[in-house]
N, C-alpha and C positions, 0 to 999 in steps of 0.2 A: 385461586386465581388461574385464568386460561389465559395465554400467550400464543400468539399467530406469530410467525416469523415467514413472510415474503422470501422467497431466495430469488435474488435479483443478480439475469447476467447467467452467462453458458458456464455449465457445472465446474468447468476450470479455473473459471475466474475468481480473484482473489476474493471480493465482497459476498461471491455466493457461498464459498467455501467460510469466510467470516461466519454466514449468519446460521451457515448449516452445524459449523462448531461450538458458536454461543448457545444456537439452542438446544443442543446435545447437553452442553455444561450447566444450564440452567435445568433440564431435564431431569440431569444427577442428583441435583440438589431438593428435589421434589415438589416441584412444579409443571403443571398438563401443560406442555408444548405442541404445536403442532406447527409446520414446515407446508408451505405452498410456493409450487415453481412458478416464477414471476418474469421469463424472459420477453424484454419489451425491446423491440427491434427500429421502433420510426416508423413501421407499418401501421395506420391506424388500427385497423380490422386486428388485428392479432394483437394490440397492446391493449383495447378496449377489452377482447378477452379473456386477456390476464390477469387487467384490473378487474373483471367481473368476480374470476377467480377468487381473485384476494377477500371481495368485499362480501360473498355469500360466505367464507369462514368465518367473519369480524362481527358477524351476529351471533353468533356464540362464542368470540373471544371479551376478553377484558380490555388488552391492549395488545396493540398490531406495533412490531417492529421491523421497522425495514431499513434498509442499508442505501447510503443514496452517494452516488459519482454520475455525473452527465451519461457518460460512459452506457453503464447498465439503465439511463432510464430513457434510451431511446434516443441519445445522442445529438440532434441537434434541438437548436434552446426547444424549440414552439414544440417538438413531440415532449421534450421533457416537463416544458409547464403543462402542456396537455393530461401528460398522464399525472404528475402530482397534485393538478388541480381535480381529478376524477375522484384519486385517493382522497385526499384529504376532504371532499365534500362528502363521499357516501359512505366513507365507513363509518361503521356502525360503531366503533369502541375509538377509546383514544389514539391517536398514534405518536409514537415513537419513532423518531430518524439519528443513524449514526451518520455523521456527512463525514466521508472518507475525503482526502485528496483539499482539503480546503483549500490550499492556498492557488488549487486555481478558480476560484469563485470570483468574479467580479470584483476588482479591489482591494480586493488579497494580497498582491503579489508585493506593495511594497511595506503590508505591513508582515507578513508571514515566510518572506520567501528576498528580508534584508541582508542577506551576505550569501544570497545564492552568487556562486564563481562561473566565469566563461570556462567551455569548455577549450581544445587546443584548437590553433587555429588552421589545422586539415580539418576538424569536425566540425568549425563553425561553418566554416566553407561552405561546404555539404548543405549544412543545414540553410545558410542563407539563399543558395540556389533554389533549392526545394519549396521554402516558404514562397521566395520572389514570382517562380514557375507559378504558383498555386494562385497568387494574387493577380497575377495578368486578367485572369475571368472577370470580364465588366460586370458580369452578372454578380460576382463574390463582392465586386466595392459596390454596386446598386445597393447588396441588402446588406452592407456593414452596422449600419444603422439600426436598421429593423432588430441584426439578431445580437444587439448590444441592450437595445430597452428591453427585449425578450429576455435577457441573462438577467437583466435588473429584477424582471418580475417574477424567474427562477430563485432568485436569492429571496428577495423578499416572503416567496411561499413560504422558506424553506425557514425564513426566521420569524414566523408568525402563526403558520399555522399548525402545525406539529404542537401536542401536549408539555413536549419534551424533546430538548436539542443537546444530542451526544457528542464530542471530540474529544482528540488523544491525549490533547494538553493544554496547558494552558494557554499560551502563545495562540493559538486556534479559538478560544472560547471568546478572548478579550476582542479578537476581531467582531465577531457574531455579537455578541454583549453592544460590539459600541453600535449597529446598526438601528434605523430608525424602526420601534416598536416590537425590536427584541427584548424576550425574556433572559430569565437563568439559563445560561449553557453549562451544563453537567459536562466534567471532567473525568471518563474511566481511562486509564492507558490500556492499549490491546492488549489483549491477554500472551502467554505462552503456553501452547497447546503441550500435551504432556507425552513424552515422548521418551521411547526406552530404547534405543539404536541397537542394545545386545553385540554379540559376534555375531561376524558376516565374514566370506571369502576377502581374501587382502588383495584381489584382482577382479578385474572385471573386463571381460573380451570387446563389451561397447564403450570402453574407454579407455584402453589401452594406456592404464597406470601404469607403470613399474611397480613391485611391492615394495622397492626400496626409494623411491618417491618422497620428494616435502608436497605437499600439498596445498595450496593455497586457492582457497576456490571465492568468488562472486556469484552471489546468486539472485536470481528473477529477470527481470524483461530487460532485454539489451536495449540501452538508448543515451545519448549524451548526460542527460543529467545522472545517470546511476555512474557514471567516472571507471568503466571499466577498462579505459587507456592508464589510467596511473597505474594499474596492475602490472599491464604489460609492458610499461618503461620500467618498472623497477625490477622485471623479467632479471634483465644480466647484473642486477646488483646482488641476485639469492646465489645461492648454491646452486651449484650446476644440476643436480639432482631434484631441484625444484621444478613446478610444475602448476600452471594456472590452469586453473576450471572456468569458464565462463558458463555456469550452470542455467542457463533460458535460451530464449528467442527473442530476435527485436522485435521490439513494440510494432505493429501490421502498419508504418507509414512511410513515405519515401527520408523524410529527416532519417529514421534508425536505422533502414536500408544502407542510407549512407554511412551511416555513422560505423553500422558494423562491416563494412567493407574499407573503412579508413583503420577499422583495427586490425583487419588483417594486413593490410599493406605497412602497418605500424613495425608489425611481429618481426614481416620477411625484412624490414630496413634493421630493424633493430638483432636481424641472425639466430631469432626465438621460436619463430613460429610452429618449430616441434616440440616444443616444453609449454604448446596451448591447445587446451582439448574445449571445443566444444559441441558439448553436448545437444545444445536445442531442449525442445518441452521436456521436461524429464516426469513419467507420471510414477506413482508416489514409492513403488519398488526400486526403481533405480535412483529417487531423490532419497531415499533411507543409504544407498550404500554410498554417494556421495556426499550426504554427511557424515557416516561412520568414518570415511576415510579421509575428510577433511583433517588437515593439520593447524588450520588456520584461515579464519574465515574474517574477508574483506568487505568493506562497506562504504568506498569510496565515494557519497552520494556529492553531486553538487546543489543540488536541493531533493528536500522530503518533505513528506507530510508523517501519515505513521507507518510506519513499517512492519507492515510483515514478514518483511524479509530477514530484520534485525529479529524478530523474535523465535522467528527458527530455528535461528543460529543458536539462541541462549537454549531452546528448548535443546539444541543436540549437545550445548555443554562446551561449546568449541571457543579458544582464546578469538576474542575481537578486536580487530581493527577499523573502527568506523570515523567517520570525518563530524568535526566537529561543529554541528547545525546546531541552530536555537532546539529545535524541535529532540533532538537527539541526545543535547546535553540536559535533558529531567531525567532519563535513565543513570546517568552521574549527581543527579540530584537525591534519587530511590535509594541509590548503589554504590557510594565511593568507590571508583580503583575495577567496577566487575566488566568494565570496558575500557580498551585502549583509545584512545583520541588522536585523531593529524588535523593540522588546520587544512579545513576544508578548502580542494582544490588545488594542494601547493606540493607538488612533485617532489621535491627536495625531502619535506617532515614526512610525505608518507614511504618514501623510497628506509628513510632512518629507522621509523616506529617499524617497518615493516622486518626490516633488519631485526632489530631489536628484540621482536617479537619471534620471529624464530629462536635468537639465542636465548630467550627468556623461558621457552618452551612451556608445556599447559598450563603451570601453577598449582596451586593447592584449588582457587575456583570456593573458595568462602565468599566472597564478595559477589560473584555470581549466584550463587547458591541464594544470599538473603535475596536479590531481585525476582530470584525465582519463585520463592515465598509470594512477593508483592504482588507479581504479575500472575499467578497460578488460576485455573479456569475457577477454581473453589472461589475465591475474593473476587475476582472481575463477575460472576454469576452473582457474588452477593454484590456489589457497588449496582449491579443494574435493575434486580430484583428491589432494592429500594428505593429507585429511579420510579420503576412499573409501580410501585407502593404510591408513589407521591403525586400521582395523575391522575385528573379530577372526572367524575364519573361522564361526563360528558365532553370529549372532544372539539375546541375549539378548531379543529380544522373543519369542521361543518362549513366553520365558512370562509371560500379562498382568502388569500390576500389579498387588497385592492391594489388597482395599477397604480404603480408610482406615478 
């Protein structure tokens, strides 16, 4: 069996980094992979490109998998149905889609994303100035319309015409499943990449730890829903000696903008703002020594879909603290006990669990250990390798989906 994997999206981004992993781990397992850069921008000329790219390997592949969030396929709806309606009509083998991020898909939001929490009301602020600002554009309420039946006809591709439909969890599939003229949505959870932290220096000059430091770090894109304010409210409930990482950058929009400018203004009220490092894009030398030296790794989300973020945590081994989502509570489903739990959103239980968790310090990590079993690139390469098995020699995406 030959296997195309699209890398979809700038070498940084998480989905490209996904498929360039998977198809490494599938690689291992001994199966002919081969990897095509698939960066599609909203440019026609340069996405037509790319999908040319794609579709001159898919004659000598079996089955094409590619990785799909709006995001990497060109951003707004008409360039993204454009370019999955290219895909799915001329390649040549079956394809395969992992759809990251579902629950912002059309319709999503109240079946995938029911106990997502506000965030505080300095970040709502922010964020409703910014949306209201954006909305003034006649031209943005002219084509509300337009690019809402174009989402429609983005999802419907996306549940039709693909061989085979990937998500993280359940919760995710039953949405997809209930939609009109969907198939089986196949269930892998993301993998956790395999990872040996070893010894490193107990300091670092671009972060100006202390070596005698607690650590508690947040990692990935700053932005309201990832909750990285309940971190720094529960700043003066740790040890003085304590120390928050906010390990990313905000998301490139005026909402995170604000958002991460309401966390700093948080810190300086709350008398913390020197026991808060952050760091920005960390590339992957300096993200191995802040996890090595993480003591305790937070995951305040107010809503998810699947996370990568949780899973590099478990790959470094590090005690968790994450909020407890539909999406989040199948890893307590895998794993009794190999993650802590706060009710999602609620200051008071994570300021406690967070307490907690320092005095409860690393543990023995048996209950993380079997997750790590479940989620290891070995079984995710096989759950998907049987996926590629069960795809029929010929590609119904030959032909788009009809307009709703």
């Amino acid at each position: 069996m030959k296997l195309l994997y699209p890398l979809c999206g700038d070498p940084t981004h998480g989905l490209h980094r996904y498929a360039r992993l998977l198809s490494k781990g599938v690689a291992e397992a001994g199966t002919d992979c081969q990897t095509v850069a698939c960066a599609l921008t909203g440019d026609e000329a340069v996405d037509a490109a790319a999908i040319d790219a794609v579709i001159d390997l898919s004659r000598d592949a079996d089955v094409c998998h590619y990785q799909f969030n709006p995001r990497v396929w060109g951003g707004g709806a008409a360039s993204v149905l454009r370019n999955l309606s290219a895909l799915h009509q001329r390649c040549a083998c079956p394809c395969v889609v992992t759809i990251h991020d579902a629950a912002e898909l059309p319709g999503a939001a109240r079946t995938l994303r029911p106990r997502r929490v506000a965030g505080p009301a300095w970040a709502q602020g922010g964020y409703t100035t910014a949306v209201r600002d954006a909305l003034r554009s006649g031209v943005r309420h002219a084509r509300t319309g337009r690019v809402r039946k174009l989402r429609r006809r983005v999802l419907a591709e996306l549940s039709t015409a693909p061989a085979a439909r990937v998500v993280f969890n359940r919760l995710e599939a039953s949405f997809l499943e209930s939609l009109p003229g969907a198939g089986r949505v196949e269930v892998v959870p993301h993998f956790v990449e395999p990872r040996s932290l070893g010894d490193g220096p107990p300091s670092d000059a671009r972060f100006d730890i202390p070596e005698d430091a607690l650590v508690v770090t947040s990692l990935g894109f700053i932005h309201e829903r990832k909750g990285s304010d309940l971190l720094i409210e529960a700043l003066p409930k740790l040890p003085r000696n304590a120390i928050a990482v906010l390990a990313g950058e905000p998301v490139r929009s005026r909402q995170a903008a604000a958002y991460a400018d309401g966390l700093r203004r948080l810190a300086e009220q709350l008398g913390v703002a020197a026991r808060v490092r952050w760091t920005g894009f960390l590339e992957d030398e300096a993200l191995e020594w802040v996890l090595r030296r993480t003591d305790i790794a937070v995951c305040p989300f107010r809503s998810v879909s699947a996370s990568g973020t949780l899973s590099t945590w478990l790959s470094a081994g590090k005690p968790i603290l994450a909020s407890r989502l539909p999406q989040l509570e199948e890893y307590e489903r895998l794993a009794p006990g190999a993650i802590r739990f706060f009710k999602a959103g609620d200051q008071t239980r994570f300021s406690q669990e967070l307490v907690a968790a320092v005095s409860a310090g690393p543990g023995d990590g048996a209950a993380a250990r079997g997750l790590l079993q479940r989620l290891s690139m070995e079984q995710i390469a096989a759950d998907h390798l049987a996926i590629y098995r069960g795809c029929t020699a010929v590609s119904p995406g030959h032909v788009s989906a009809p307009t709703p």
